[in-house]
Every structure is written in structure tokens, then in C-alpha cells.
SEFIZA-3560 file (N, C-alpha, C; in Angstrom, 3 decimals):
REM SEFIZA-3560
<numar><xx>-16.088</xx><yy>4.825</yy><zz>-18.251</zz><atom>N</atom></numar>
<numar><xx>-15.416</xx><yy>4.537</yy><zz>-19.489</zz><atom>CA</atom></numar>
<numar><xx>-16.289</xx><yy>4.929</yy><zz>-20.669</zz><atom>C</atom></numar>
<numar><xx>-17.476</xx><yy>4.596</yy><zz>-20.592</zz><atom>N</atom></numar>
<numar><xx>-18.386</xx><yy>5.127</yy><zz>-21.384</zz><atom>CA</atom></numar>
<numar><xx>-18.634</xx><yy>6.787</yy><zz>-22.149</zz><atom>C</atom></numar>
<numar><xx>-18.848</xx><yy>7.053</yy><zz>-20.342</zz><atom>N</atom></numar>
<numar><xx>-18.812</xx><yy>9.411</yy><zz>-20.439</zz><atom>CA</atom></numar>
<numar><xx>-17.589</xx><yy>9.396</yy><zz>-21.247</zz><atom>C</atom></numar>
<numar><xx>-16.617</xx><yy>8.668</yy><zz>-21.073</zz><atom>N</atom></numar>
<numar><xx>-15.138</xx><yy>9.655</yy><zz>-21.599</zz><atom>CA</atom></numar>
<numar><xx>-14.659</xx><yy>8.658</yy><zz>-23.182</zz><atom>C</atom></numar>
<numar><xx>-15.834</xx><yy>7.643</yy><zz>-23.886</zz><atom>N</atom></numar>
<numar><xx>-15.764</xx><yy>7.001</yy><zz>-24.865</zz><atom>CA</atom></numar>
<numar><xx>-14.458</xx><yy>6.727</yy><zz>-25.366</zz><atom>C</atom></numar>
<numar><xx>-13.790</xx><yy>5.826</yy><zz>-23.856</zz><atom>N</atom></numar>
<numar><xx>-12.419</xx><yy>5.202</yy><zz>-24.138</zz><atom>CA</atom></numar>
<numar><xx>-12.661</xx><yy>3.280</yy><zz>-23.871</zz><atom>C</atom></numar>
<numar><xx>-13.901</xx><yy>3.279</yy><zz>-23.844</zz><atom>N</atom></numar>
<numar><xx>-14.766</xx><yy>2.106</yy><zz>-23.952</zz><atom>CA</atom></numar>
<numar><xx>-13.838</xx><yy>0.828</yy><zz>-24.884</zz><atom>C</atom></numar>
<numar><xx>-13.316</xx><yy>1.365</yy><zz>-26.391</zz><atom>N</atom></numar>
<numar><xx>-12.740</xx><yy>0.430</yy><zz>-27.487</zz><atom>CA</atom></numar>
<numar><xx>-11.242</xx><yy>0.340</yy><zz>-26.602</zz><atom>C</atom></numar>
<numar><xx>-10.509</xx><yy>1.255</yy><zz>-25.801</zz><atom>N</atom></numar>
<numar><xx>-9.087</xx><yy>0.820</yy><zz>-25.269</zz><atom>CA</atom></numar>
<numar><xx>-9.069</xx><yy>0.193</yy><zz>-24.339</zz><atom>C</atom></numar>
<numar><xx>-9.644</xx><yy>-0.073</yy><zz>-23.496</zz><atom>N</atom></numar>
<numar><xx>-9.640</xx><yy>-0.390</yy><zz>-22.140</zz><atom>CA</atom></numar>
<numar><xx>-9.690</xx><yy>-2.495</yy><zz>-22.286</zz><atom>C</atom></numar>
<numar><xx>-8.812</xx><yy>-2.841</yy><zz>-21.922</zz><atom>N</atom></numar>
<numar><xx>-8.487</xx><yy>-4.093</yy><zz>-21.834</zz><atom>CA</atom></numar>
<numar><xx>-8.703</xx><yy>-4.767</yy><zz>-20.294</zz><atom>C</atom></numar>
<numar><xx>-8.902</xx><yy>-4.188</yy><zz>-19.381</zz><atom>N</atom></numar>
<numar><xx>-8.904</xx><yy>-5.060</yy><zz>-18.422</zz><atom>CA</atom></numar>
<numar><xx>-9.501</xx><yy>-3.902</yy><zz>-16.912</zz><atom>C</atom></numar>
<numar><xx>-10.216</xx><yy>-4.614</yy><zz>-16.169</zz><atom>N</atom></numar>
<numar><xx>-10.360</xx><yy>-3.154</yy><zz>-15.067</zz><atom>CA</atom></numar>
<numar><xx>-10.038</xx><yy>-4.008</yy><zz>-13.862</zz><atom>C</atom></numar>
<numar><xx>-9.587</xx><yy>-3.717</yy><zz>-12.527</zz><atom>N</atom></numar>
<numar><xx>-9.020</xx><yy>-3.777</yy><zz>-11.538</zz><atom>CA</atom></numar>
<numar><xx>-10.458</xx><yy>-3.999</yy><zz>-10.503</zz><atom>C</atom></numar>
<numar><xx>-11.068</xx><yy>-5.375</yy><zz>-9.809</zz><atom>N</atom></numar>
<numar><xx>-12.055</xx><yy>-5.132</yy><zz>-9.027</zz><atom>CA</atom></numar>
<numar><xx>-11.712</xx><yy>-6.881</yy><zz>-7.863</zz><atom>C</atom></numar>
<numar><xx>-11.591</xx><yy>-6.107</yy><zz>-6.804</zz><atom>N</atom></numar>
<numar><xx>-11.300</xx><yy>-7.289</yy><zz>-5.576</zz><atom>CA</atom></numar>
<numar><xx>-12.911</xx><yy>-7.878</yy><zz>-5.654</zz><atom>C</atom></numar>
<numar><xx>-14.167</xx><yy>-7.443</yy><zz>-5.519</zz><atom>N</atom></numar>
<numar><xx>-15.430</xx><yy>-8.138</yy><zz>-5.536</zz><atom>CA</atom></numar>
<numar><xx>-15.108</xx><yy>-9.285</yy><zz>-6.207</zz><atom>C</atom></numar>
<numar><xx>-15.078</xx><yy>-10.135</yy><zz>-5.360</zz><atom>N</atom></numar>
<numar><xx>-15.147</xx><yy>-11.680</yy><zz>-6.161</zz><atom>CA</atom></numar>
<numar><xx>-16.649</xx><yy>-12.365</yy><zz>-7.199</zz><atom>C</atom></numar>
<numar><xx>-17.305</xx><yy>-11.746</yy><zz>-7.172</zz><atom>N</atom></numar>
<numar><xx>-18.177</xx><yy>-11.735</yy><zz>-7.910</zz><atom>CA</atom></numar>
<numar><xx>-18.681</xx><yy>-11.250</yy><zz>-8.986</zz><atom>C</atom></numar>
<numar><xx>-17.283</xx><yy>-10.275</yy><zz>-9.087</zz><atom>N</atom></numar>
<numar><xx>-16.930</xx><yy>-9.345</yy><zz>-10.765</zz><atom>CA</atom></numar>
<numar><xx>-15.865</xx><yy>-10.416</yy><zz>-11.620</zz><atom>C</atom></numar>
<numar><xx>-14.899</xx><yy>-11.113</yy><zz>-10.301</zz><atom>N</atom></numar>
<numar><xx>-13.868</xx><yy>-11.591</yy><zz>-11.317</zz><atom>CA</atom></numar>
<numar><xx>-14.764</xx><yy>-12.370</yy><zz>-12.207</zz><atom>C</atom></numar>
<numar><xx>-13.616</xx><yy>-11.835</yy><zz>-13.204</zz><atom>N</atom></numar>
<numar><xx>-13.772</xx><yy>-12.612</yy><zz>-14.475</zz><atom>CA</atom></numar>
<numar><xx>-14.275</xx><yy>-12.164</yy><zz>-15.622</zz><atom>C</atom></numar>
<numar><xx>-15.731</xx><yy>-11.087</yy><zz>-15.394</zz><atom>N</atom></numar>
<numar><xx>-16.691</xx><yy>-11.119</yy><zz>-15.776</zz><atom>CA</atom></numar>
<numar><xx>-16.047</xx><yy>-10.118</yy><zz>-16.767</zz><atom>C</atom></numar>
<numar><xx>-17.243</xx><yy>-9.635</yy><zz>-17.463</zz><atom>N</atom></numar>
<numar><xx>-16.892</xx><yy>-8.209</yy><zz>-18.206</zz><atom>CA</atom></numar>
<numar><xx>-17.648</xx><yy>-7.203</yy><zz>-17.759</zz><atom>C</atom></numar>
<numar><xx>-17.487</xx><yy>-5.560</yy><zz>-17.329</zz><atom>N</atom></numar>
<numar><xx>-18.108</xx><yy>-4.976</yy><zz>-17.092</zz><atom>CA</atom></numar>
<numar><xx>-19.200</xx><yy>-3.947</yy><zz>-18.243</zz><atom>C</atom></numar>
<numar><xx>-19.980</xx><yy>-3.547</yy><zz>-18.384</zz><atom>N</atom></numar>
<numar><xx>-20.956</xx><yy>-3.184</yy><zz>-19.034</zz><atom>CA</atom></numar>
<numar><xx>-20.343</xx><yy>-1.653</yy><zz>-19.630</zz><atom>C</atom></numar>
<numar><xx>-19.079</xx><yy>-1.835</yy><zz>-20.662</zz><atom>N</atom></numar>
<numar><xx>-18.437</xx><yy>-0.803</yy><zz>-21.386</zz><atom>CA</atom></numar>
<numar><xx>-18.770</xx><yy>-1.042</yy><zz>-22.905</zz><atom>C</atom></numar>
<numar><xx>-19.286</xx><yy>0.195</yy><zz>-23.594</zz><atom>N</atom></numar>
<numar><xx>-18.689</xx><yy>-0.302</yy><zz>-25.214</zz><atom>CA</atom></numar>
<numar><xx>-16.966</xx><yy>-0.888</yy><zz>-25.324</zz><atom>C</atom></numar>
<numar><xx>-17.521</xx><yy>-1.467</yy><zz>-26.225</zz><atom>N</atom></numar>
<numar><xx>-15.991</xx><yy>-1.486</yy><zz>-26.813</zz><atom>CA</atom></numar>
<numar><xx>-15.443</xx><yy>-3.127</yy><zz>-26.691</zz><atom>C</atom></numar>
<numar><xx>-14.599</xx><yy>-4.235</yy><zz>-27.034</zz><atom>N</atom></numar>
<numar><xx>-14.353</xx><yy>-5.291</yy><zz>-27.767</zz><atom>CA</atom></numar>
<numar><xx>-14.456</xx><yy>-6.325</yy><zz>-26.745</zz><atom>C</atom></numar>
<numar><xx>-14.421</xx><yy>-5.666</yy><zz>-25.436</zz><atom>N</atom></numar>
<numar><xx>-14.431</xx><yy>-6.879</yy><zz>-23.993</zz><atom>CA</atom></numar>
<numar><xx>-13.562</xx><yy>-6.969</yy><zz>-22.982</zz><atom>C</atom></numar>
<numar><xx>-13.823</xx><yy>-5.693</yy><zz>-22.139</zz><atom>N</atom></numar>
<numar><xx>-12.483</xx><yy>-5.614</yy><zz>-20.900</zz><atom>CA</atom></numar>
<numar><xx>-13.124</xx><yy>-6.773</yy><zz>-19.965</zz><atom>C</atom></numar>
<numar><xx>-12.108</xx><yy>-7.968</yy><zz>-19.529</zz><atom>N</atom></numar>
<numar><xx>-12.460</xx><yy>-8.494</yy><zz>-18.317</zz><atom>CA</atom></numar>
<numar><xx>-11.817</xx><yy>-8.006</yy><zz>-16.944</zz><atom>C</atom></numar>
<numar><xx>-12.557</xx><yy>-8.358</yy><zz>-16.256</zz><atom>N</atom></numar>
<numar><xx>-12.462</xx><yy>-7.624</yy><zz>-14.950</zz><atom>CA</atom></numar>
<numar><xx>-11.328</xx><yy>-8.655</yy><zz>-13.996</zz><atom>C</atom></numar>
<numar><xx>-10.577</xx><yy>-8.373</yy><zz>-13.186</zz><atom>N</atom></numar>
<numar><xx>-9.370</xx><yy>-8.779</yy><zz>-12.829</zz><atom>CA</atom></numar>
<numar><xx>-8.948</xx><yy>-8.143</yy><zz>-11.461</zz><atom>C</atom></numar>
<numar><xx>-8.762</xx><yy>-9.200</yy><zz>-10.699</zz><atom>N</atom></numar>
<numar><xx>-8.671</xx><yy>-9.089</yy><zz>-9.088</zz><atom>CA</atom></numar>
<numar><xx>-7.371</xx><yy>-8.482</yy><zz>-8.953</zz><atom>C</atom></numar>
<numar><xx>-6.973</xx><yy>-7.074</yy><zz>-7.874</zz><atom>N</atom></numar>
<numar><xx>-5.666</xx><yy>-6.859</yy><zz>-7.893</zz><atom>CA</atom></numar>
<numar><xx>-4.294</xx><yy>-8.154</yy><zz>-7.542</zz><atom>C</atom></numar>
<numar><xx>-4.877</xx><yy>-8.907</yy><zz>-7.023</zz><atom>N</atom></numar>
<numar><xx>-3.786</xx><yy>-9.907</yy><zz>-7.164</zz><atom>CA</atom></numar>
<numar><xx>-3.076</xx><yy>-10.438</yy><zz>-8.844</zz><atom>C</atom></numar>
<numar><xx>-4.953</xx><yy>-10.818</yy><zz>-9.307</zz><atom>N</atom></numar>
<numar><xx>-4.421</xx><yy>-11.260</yy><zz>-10.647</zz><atom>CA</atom></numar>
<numar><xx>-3.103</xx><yy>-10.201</yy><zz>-11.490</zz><atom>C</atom></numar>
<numar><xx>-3.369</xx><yy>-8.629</yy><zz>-11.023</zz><atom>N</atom></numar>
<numar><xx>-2.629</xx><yy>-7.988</yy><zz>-12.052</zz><atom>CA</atom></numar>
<numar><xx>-1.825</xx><yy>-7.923</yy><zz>-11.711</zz><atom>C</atom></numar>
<numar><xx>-1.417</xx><yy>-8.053</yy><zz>-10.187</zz><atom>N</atom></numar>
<numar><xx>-0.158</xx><yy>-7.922</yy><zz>-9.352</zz><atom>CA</atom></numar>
<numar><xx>0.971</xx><yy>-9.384</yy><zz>-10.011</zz><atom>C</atom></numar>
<numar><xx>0.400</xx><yy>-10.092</yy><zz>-10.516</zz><atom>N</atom></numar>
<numar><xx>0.504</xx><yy>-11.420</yy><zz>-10.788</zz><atom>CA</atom></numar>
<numar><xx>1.150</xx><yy>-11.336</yy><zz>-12.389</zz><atom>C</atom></numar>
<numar><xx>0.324</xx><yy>-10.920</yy><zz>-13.109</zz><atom>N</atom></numar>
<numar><xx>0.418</xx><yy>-10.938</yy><zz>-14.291</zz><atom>CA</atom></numar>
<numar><xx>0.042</xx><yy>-10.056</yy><zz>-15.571</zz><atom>C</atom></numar>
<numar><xx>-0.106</xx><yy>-8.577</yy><zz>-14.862</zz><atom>N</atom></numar>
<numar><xx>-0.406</xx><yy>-7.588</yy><zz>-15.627</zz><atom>CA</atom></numar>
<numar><xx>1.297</xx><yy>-6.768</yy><zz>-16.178</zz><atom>C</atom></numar>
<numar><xx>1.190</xx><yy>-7.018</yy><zz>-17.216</zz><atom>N</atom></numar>
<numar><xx>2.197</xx><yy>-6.847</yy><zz>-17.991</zz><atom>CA</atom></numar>
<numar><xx>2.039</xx><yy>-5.834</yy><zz>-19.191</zz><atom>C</atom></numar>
<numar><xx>1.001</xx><yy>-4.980</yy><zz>-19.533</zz><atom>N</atom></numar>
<numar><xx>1.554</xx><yy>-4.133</yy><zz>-20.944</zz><atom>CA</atom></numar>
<numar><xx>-0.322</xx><yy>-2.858</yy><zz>-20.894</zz><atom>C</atom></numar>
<numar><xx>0.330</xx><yy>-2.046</yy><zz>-21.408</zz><atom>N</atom></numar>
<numar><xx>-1.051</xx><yy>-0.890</yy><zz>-21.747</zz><atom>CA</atom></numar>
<numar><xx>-0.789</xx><yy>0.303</yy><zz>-20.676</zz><atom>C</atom></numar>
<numar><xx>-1.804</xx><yy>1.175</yy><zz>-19.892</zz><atom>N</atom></numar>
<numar><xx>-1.511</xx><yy>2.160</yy><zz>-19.768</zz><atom>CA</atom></numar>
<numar><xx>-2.712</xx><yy>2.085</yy><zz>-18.209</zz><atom>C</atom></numar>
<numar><xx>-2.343</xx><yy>2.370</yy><zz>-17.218</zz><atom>N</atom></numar>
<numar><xx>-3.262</xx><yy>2.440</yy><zz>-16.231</zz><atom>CA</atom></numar>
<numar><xx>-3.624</xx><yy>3.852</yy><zz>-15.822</zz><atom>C</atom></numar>
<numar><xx>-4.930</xx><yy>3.676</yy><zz>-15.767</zz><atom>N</atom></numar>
<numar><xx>-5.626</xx><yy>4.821</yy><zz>-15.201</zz><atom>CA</atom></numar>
<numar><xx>-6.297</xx><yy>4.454</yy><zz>-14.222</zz><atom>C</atom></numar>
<numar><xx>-5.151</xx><yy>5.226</yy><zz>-13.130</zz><atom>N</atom></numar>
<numar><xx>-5.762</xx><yy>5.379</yy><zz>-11.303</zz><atom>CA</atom></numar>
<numar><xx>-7.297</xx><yy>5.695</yy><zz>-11.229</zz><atom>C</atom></numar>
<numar><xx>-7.987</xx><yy>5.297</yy><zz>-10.340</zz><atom>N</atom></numar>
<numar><xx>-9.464</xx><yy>5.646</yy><zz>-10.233</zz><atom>CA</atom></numar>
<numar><xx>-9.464</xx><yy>5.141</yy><zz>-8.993</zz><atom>C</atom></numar>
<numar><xx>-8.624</xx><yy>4.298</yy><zz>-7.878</zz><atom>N</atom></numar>
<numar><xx>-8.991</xx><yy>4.042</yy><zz>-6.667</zz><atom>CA</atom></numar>
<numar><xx>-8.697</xx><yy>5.068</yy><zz>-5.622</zz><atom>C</atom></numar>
<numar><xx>-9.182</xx><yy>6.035</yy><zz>-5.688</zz><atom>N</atom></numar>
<numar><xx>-9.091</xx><yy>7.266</yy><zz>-4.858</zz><atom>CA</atom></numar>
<numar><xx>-9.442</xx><yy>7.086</yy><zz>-3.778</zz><atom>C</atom></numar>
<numar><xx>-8.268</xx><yy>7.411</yy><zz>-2.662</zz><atom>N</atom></numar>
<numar><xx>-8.781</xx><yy>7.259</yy><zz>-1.006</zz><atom>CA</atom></numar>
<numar><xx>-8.123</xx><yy>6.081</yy><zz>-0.769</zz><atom>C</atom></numar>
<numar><xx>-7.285</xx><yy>5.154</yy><zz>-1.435</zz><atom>N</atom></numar>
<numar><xx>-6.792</xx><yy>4.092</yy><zz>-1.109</zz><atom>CA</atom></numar>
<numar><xx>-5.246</xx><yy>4.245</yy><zz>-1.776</zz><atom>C</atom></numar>
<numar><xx>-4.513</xx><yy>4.436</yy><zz>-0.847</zz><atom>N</atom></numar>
<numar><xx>-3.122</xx><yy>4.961</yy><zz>-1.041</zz><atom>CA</atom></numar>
<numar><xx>-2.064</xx><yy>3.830</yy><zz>-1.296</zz><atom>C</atom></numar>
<numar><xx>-2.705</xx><yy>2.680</yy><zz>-0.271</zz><atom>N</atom></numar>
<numar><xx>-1.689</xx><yy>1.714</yy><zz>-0.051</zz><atom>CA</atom></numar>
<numar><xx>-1.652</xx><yy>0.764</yy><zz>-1.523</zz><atom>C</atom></numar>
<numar><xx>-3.026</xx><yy>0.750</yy><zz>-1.597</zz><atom>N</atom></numar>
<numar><xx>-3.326</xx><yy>-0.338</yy><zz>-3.075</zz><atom>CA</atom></numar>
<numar><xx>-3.158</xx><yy>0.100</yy><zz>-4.359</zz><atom>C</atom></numar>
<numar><xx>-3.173</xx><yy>1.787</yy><zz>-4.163</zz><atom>N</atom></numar>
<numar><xx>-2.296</xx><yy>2.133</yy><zz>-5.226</zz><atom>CA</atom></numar>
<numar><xx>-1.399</xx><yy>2.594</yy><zz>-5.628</zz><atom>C</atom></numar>
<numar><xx>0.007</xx><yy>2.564</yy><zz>-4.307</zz><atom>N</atom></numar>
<numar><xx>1.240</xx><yy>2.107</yy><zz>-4.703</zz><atom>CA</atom></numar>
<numar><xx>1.532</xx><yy>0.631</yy><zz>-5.080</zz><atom>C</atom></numar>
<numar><xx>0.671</xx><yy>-0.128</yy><zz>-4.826</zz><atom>N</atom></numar>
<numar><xx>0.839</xx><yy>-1.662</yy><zz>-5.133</zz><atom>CA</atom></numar>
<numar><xx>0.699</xx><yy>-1.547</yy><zz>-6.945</zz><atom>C</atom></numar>
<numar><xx>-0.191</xx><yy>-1.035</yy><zz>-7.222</zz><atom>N</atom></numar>
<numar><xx>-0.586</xx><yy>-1.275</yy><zz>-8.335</zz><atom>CA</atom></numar>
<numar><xx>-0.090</xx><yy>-0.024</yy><zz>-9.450</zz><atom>C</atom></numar>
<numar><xx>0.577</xx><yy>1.071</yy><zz>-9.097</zz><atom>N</atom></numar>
<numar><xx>1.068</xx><yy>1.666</yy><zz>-9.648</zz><atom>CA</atom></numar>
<numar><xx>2.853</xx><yy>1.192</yy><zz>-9.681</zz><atom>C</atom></numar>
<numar><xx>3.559</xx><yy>0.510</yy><zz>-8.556</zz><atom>N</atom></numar>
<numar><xx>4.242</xx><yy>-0.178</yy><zz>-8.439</zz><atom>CA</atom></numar>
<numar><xx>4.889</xx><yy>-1.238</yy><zz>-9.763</zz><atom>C</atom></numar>
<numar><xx>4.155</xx><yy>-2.257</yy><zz>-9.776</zz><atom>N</atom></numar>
<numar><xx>3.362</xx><yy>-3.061</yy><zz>-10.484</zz><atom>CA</atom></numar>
<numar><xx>3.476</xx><yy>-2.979</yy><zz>-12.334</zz><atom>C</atom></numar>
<numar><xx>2.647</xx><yy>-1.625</yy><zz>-12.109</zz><atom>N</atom></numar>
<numar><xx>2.896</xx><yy>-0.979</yy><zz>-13.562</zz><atom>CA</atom></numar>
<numar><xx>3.832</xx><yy>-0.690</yy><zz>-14.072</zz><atom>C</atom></numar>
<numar><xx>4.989</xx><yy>0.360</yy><zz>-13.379</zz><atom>N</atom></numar>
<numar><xx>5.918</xx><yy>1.028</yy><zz>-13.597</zz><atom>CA</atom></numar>
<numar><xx>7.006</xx><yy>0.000</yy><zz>-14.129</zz><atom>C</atom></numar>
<numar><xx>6.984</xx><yy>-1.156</yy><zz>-13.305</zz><atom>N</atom></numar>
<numar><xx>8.250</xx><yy>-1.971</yy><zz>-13.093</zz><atom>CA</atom></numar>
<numar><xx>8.087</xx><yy>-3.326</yy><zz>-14.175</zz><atom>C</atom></numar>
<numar><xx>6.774</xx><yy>-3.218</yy><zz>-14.860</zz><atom>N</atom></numar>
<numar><xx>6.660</xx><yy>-3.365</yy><zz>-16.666</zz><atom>CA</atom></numar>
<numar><xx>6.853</xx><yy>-2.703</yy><zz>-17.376</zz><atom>C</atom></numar>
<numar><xx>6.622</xx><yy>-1.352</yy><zz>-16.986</zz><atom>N</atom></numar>
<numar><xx>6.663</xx><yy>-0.319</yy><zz>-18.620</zz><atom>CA</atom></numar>
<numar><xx>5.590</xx><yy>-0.145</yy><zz>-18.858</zz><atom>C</atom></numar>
<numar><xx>4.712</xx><yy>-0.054</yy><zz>-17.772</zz><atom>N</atom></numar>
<numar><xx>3.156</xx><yy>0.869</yy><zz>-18.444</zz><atom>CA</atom></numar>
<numar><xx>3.059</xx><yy>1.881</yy><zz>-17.896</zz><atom>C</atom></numar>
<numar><xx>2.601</xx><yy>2.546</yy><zz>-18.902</zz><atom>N</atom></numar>
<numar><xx>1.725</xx><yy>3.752</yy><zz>-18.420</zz><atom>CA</atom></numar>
<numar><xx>0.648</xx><yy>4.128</yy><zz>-16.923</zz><atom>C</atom></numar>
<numar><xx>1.365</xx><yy>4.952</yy><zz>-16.759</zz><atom>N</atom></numar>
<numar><xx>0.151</xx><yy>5.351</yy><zz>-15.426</zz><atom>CA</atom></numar>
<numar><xx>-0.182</xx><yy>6.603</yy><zz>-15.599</zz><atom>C</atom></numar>
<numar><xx>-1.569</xx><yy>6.748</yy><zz>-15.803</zz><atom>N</atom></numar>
<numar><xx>-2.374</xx><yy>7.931</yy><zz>-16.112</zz><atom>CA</atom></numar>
<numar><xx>-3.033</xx><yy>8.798</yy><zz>-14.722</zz><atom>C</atom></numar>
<numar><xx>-2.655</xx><yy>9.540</yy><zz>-13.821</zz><atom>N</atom></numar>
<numar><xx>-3.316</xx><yy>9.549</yy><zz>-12.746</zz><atom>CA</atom></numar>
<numar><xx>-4.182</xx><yy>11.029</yy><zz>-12.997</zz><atom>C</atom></numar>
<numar><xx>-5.303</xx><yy>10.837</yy><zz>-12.859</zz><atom>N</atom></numar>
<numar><xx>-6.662</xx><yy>11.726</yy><zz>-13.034</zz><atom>CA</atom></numar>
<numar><xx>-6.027</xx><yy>13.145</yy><zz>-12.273</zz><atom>C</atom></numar>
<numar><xx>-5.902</xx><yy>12.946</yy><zz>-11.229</zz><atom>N</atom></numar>
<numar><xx>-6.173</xx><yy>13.829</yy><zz>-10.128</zz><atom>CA</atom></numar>
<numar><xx>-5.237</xx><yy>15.208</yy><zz>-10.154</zz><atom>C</atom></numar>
<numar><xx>-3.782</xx><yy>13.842</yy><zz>-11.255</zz><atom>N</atom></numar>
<numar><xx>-2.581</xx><yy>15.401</yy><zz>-11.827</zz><atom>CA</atom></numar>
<numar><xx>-3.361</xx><yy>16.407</yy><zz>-13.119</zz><atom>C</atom></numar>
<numar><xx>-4.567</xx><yy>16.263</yy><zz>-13.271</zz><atom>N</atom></numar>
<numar><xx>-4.812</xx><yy>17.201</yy><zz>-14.538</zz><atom>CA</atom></numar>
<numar><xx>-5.357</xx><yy>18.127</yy><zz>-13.393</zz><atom>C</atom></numar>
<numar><xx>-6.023</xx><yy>17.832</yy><zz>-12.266</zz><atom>N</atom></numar>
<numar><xx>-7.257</xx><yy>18.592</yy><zz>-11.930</zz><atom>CA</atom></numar>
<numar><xx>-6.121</xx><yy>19.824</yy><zz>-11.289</zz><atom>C</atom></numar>
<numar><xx>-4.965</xx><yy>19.298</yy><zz>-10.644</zz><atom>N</atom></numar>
<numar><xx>-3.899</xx><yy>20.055</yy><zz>-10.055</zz><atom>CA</atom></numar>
<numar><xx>-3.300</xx><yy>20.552</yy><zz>-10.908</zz><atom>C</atom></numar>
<numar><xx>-3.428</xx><yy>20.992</yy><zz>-12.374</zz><atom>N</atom></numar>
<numar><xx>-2.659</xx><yy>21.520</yy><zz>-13.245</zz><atom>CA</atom></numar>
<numar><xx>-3.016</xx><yy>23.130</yy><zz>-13.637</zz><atom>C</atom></numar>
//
């Protein structure tokens, strides 16, 4: 988040380590807390997701799922590199 100084947008990041929930991870910018895929499965409701769990297909139809069926954005990396 830092390399690509989107540090000030980023509201929340996606991490099962139970020892992240909660926390904030070490980004510039106003204070993303970190949030278990359940929690977002739960209660993530608004902004724009950017896929980064690469190699894990199942968890991110869950969570692209999830998104869609609020009205957020899903940003997936991997369609620029294929462009």
C-alpha cells in the first residue's frame, strides 16, 4: 500500500491471523484496521476491494461475492497484467 501510495484510501485489509485482528497494519495514511474474512463476510458493506489473495480461489469468490452483492468495487490486479 505504501509502493503504490494508496496508503490515505485504504480503510480496512482482509487478514485470518488472529493476531492481526483488530490491529492496524503499518500503512501511511488515517488508520486501516485489519479485519478477519468472516468479519467482512459479516459486515463489510461500502469502498472498493482490491484482490491480493492470489492462489486462493475459493476465498476469493467468498469475498469478491460479498463485495459485489453490496455495491463495491472489485479491483482485480491480475486483469491489468492480462491487458
Amino acid at each position: 500500500m505504501n509502493y503504490l501510495g494508496i496508503g490515505d484510501f485504504v480503510d480496512f485489509m482482509i487478514d485470518d491471523d488472529p493476531g492481526k485482528s483488530g490491529k492496524y497494519p503499518p500503512i501511511s495514511g488515517p488508520g486501516a484496521r485489519i479485519m478477519t474474512t468472516q468479519q467482512f463476510l459479516e459486515s463489510g458493506d461500502g469502498g472498493t476491494v482490491i484482490l491480493t489473495g492470489f492462489g486462493y480461489p475459493g476465498w476469493t469468490k467468498k469475498v469478491v461475492e460479498r463485495a459485489t452483492s453490496t455495491g463495491m468495487t472489485v479491483v482485480d490486479p491480475k486483469s491489468f497484467a492480462e491487458s
